[in-house]
Structure formats: C-alpha cells, structure tokens
VOZA-775627 format. One record per residue (C-alpha): residue number from 1; residue in one letter; x, z negated, y. Coordinates in steps of 0.001 Angstrom, whole numbers. Example, Ala and Ser with C-alpha at 12.3 -4.5 7.8 and 13.67 -1.06 7.14 Angstrom:
BEGIN
   k r       u       w       v
   1 a   12300   -7800   -4500
   2 s   13670   -7140   -1060
//
This chain:
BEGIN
   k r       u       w       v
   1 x  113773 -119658   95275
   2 x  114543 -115969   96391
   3 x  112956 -112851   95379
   4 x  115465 -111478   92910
   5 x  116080 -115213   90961
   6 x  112217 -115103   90501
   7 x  112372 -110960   88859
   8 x  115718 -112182   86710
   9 x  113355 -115238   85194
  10 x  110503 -112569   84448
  11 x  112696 -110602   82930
  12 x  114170 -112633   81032
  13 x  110892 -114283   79528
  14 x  109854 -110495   79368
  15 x  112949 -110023   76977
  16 x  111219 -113354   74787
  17 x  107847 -112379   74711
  18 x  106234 -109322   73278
  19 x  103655 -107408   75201
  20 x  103002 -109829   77448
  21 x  104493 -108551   81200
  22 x  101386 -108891   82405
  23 x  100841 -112460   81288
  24 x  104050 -113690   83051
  25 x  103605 -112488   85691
  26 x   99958 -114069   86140
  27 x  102320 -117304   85179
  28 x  104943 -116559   87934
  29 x  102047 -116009   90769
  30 x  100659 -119533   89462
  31 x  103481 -121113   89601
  32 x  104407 -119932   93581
  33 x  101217 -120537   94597
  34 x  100814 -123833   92903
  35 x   97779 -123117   91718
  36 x   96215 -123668   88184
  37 x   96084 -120646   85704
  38 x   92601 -119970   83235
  39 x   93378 -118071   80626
  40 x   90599 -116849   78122
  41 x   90708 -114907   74801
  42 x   89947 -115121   71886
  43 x   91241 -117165   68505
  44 x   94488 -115877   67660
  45 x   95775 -114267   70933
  46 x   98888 -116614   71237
  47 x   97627 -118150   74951
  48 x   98724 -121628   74523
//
C-alpha cells in the first residue's frame, strides 16, 4: 500500500469521524505496524 492510498483512507475516515485525527492516525500506525492498539478513557468517549 503506498503512501498517498494510506493519507486518502485517513482522510476519508477523518471526513466520518469528528475530532478524532489524532485517533486514526494512532489506528493507521497500528495497523502498518501490525501491532495491537490500547486505548483508555473514560465512559462515554466513543473508543470502541
């Protein structure tokens, strides 16, 4: 998968999700690295 397929995705999911750039891209390093992703917050932040 190439550089700029991987920034259209982002954006795209960027353009779904509200305030959450920072989120996907967390996702998107995950997901190249094939690695598993923690995430922790409290009740009611939308993380699942």
């Amino acid at each position: 998968m190439d550089n700029q397929k991987i920034l259209d995705v982002m954006a795209e999911v960027n353009g779904k999700a509200a305030e959450r750039e920072e989120l996907v891209e967390y996702i998107a390093i995950a997901l190249l690295a094939k690695k598993n992703l923690f995430i922790l917050g409290d009740t009611g932040q939308a993380k699942s």
